[in-house]
N, C-alpha and C positions, 0 to 999 in steps of 0.2 A: 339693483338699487332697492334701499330700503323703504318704503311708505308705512307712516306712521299715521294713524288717521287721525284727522282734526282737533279732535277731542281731546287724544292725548297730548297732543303737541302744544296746546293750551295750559292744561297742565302742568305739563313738564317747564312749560314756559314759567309757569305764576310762580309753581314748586322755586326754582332756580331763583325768580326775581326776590320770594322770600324768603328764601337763603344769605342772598345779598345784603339784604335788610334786615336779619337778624343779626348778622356780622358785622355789620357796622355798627349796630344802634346798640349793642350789648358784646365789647370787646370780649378776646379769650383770656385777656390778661388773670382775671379771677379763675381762671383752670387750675388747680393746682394747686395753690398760693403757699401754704405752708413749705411744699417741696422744692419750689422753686425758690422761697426764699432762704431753705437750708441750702440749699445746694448752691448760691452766689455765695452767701456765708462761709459755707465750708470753701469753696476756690482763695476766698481771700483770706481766710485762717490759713487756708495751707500754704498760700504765695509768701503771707508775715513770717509763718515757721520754719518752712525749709529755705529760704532766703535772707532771713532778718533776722531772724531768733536763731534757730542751729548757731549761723555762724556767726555771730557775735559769741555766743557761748562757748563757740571753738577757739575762738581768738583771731577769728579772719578779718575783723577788723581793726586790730593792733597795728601801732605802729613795727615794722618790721616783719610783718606775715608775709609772704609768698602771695603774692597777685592780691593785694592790699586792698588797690584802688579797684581793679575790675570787681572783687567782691562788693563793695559798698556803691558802685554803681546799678549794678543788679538788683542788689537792695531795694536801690533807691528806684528802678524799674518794674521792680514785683510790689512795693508797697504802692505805685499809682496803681496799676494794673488791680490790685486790690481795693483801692478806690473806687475803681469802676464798678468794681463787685461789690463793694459794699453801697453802692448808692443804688446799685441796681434792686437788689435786697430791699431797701430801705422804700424806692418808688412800691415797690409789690408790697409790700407793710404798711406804706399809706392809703392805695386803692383798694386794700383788701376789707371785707367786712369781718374776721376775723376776729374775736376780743382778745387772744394770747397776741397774734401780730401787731395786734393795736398796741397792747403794753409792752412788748419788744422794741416798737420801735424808737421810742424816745432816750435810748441812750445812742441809736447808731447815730446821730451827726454830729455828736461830740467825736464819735470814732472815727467817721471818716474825716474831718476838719483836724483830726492827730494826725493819723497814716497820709493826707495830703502834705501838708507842711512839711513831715519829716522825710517821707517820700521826696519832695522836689529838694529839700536839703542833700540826699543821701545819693539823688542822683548827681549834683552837679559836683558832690564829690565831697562835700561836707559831713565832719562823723562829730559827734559828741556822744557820750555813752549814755551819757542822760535820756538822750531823746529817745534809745530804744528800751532801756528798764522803763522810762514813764508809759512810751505805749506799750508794754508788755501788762503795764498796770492799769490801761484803761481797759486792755484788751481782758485780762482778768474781771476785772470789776463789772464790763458788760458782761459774763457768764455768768457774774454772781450775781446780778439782777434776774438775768433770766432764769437762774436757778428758784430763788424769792420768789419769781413769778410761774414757777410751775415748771419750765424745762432745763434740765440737764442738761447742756452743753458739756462736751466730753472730747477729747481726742484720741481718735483712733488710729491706730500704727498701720503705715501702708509698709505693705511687703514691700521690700527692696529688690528692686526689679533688676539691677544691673547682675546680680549675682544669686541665681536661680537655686531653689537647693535640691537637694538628690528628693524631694520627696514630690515635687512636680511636674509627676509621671517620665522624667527623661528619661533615656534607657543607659543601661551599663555597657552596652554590647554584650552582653552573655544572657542566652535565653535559657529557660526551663524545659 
């Protein structure tokens, strides 16, 4: 058995209790703030583009496309879901002390109050083409704010995962 003696145990006691009480009374929320709120940003930019944008652009939500309705369901699935992310964003932009996040944040609830609406349209199966050129255009227009205010918003190309290419290390079967 281990004895710790008094003294320390005290200590370690007070150490612990003011830990507790630093953790409460000053959240972690402010950890991070900038990356955390690109990185909610970026999940619901990428949920709008590869879900909503692509394929509208493809024409998968035409009348007559191939799996029609499950596209514009999804849609209408990944633009809530991007909701969440964008509101998530938008809380961390409001408790941040930050002065860029401060001026960022006042175009997202125009954003997310689009991508809501047209999201619950888009899930229950409702498509107008309007609705996704106009948020493609609120969606621009908040970049171009943040641009005005100092950050570049940009999209960057994710590898395509389903189809690896010869230069990511696979082997050929033939060695040297």
């Amino acid at each position: 058995m281990i004895t710790v003696p008094r003294r320390k145990s005290l200590v370690l006691s007070l150490a612990l209790a003011a830990a507790l009480l630093a953790g409460v009374s000053s959240p972690s929320s402010a950890f991070l703030d900038k990356t955390r709120f690109v990185a909610h940003l970026g999940v619901a930019y990428f949920c709008f583009h590869h879900w909503v944008l692509k394929p509208f652009q493809d024409g998968a939500f035409n009348s007559g496309a191939p799996h029609r309705i499950s596209s514009i369901v999804k849609a209408g699935a990944a633009l809530l879901f991007a909701v969440h992310e964008v509101k998530v964003a938008d809380k961390i932009a409001k408790t941040s002390n930050d002065p860029l996040l401060a001026k960022l944040d006042g175009g997202l609830t125009a954003l997310t109050t689009q991508f809501d609406s047209i999201g619950t349209k888009l899930k229950s199966g409702s498509f107008d083409p309007k609705d996704i050129t106009s948020l493609n255009s609120a969606a621009t227009g908040y970049s171009s704010q943040a641009a005005a205010d100092g950050t570049v918003i940009k999209d960057v190309p994710i590898p395509n995962l389903d189809h690896p290419s010869s230069e990511s290390g696979a082997s050929s079967g033939t060695s040297s």
